[in-house]
C-alpha positions in Angstrom: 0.0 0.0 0.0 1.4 3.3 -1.3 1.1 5.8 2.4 2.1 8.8 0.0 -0.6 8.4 -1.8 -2.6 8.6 1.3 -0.8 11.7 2.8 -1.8 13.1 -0.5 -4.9 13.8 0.9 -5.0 14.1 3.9 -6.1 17.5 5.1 -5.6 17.6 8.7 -3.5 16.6 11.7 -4.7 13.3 11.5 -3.0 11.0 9.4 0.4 13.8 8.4 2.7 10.7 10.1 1.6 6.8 8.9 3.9 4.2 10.2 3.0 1.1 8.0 3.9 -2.4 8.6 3.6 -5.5 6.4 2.4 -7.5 9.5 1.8 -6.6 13.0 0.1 -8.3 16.3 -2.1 -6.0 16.2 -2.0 -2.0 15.1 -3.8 -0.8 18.4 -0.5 -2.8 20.5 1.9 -1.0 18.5 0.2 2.2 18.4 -0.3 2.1 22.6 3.7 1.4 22.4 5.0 4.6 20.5 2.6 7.0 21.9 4.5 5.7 25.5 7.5 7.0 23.7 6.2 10.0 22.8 4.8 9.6 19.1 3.0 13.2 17.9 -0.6 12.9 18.4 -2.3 12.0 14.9 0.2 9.5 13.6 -1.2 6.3 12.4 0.1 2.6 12.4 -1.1 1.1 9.1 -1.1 -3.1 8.9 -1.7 -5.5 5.7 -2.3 -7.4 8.1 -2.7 -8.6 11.5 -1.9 -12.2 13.5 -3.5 -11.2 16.6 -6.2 -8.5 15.4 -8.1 -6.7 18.5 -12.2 -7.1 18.5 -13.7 -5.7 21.3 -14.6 -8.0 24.5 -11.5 -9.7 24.1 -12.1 -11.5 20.7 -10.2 -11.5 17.6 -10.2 -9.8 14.5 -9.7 -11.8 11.1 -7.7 -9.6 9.3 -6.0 -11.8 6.3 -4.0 -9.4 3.9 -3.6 -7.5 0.8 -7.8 -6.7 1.7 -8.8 -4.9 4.6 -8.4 -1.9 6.8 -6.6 -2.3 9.6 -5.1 1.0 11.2 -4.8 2.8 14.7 -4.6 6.4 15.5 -2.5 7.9 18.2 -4.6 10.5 20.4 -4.5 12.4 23.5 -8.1 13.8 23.8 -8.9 17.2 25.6 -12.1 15.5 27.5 -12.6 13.9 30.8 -12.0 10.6 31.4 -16.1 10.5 31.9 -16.5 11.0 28.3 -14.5 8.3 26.6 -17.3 6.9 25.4 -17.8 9.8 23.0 -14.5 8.7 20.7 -16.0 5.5 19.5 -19.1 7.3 18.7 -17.3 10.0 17.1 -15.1 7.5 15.3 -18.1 5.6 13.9 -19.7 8.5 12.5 -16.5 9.6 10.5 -15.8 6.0 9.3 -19.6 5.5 8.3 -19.7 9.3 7.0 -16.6 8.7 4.8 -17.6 4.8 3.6 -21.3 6.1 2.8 -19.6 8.8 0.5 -17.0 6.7 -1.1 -18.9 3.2 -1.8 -22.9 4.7 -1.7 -23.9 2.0 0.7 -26.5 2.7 3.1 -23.8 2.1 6.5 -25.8 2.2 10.1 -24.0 2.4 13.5 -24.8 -0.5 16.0 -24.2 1.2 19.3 -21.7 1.2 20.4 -19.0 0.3 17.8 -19.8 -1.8 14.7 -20.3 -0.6 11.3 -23.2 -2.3 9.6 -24.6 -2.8 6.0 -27.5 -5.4 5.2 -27.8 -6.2 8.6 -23.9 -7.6 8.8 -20.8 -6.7 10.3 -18.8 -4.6 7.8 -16.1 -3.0 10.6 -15.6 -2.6 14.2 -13.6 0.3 16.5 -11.8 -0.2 19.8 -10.8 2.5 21.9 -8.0 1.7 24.3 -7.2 4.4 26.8 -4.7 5.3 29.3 -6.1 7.9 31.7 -5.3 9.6 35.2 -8.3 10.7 37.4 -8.4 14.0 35.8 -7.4 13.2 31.8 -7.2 10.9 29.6 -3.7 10.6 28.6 -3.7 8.5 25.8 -6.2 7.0 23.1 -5.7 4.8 20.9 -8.3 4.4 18.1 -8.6 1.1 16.3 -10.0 0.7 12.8 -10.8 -2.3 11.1 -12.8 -2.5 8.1 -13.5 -5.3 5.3 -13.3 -3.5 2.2 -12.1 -6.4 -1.0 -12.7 -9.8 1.1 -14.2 -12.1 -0.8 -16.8 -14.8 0.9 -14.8 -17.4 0.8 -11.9 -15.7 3.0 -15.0 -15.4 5.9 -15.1 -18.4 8.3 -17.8 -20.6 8.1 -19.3 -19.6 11.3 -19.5 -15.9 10.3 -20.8 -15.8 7.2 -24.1 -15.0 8.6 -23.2 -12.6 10.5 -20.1 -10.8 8.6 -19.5 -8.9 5.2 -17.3 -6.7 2.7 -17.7 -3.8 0.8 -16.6 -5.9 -2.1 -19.2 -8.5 -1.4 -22.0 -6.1 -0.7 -21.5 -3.8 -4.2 -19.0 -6.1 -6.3 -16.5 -3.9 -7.0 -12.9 -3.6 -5.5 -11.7 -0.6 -4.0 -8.6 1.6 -3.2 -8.1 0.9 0.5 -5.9 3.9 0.2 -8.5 6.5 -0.6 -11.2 4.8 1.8 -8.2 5.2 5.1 -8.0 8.8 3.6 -11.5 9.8 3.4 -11.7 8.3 7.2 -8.7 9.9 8.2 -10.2 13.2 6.7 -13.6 12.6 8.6 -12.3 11.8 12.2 -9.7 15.0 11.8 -13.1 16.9 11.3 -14.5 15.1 14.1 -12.1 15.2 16.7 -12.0 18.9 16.4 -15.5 18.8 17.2 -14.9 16.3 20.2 -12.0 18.5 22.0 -14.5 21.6 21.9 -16.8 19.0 24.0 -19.7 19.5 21.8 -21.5 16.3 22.7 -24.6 17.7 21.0 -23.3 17.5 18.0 -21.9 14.0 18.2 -24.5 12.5 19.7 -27.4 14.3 17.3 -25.3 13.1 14.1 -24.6 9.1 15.8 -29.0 8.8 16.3 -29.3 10.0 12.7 -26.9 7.2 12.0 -27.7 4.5 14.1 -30.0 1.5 13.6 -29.7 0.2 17.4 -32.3 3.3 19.0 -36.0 1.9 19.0 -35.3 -1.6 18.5 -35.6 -4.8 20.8 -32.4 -5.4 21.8 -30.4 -8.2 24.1 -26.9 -6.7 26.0 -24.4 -9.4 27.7 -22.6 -7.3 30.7 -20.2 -9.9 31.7 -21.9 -12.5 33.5 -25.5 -10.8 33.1 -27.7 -10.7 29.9 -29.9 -7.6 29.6 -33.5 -7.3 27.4 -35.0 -4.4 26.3 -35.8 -1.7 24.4 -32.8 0.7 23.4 -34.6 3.8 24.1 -32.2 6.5 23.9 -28.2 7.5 24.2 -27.3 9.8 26.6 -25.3 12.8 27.1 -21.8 10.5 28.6 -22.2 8.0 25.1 -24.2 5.6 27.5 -27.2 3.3 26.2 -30.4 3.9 28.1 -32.3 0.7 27.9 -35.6 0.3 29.1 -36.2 -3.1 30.8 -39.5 -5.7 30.1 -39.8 -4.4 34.2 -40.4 -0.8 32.6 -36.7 -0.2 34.6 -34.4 2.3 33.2 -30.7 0.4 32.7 -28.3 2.4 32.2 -25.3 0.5 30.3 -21.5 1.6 29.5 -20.6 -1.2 27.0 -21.6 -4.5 26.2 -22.5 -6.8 23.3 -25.9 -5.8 21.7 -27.9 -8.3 19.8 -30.4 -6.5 17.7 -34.1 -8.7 17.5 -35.3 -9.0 13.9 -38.9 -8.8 13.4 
């Protein structure tokens, strides 16, 4: 993958430095690593491919190469540590904002973190932080995204359940103008974030969600949750309402979505 040709674009902060490695554990371990050293906030670590990809909840990311996105942003966010919630939600609107312009498909956020197109997984974000009481002193922001995977590079027991941007429109793309259109997107975004303007964020993530009104099931560790998912609120949080009529108020999880 050419990273000039990516630079070439860029516009912003975010994205001037890309560090990019043939194969890596995983971009989000590296990325923790040199902002520890210092690395500039906004440089990006850039994989072909991962062997030990980061999902969130502990899982793994497939990430086979020469086809995908796989990338992680260095940042040190001006909120409080109470708001980390809003980078993921802020990341998934720029990475749906950018992939809706570039490929046309009709992307929808599942809260709090997965990128979705006919009703399958088409990417994912983890946020790994490193905070005191009073800041958070390091973000790391992990992108991966399936943009020219065929089927038959999806295990068996996803293909339900997981897709590409290949597979959904037929057509291959250039991964490097899709990671600059994103990189162009969250630049815009995490402007918005370090003002604090949570309205903003969270008024564009409900126009782009398809998690909000639905029937939904949250695992919480040990405990499974069902519900409606009423509303998001001003911290990032899902607000779901119970089958008691209870309020739960939930930080992160993995949603199931009921289909009707």
């Amino acid at each position: 993958m050419q990273t000039e040709d990516i630079k070439a674009k860029v516009k912003g902060r975010i994205g001037r430095e890309i560090l990019f490695y043939q194969t890596v554990s995983s971009t989000n371990t590296i990325a923790l690593d040199l902002a520890e050293k210092g690395k500039t906030e906004g440089a990006v670590v850039l994989a072909d491919s991962q062997e030990k990809g980061k999902g969130r909840l502990g899982r793994t990311w497939v990430s086979p190469p020469g086809v995908n996105v796989y990338m992680s942003i260095i940042t040190r966010p001006e909120i409080k540590p109470k708001d980390v919630t809003l980078i993921t939600l802020m990341t998934a609107i720029a990475c749906t904002t950018a992939l809706r312009k570039v490929t046309g498909l009709n992307i929808t956020i599942k809260w709090p973190n997965d990128l979705i197109v006919s009703d399958k997984k088409l990417g994912g974000i983890l946020t790994e932080t490193k905070t005191s009481p009073e800041r958070i002193n390091i973000a790391i922001i992990g992108i991966g995204i399936n943009v020219n995977m065929d089927i038959d590079a999806i295990p068996d027991d996803l293909k339900d359940i997981v897709t590409s941007i290949k597979i959904e429109t037929g057509k291959t793309y250039s991964r490097a103008e899709l990671i600059a259109e994103i990189l162009n997107e969250i630049d815009k975004w995490y402007n918005i974030l370090n003002r604090t303007d949570r309205e903003r964020i969270l008024s564009e993530w409900k126009q782009l969600t398809s998690t909000l009104g639905k029937e939904v099931m949250v695992t919480v560790g040990n405990e499974t949750f069902f519900g409606l998912a009423e509303f998001v609120d001003d911290e990032g949080m899902l607000i779901l309402r119970l089958q008691s009529g209870m309020l739960k108020r939930i930080n992160t999880g993995d949603l199931t979505i009921y289909r009707c």
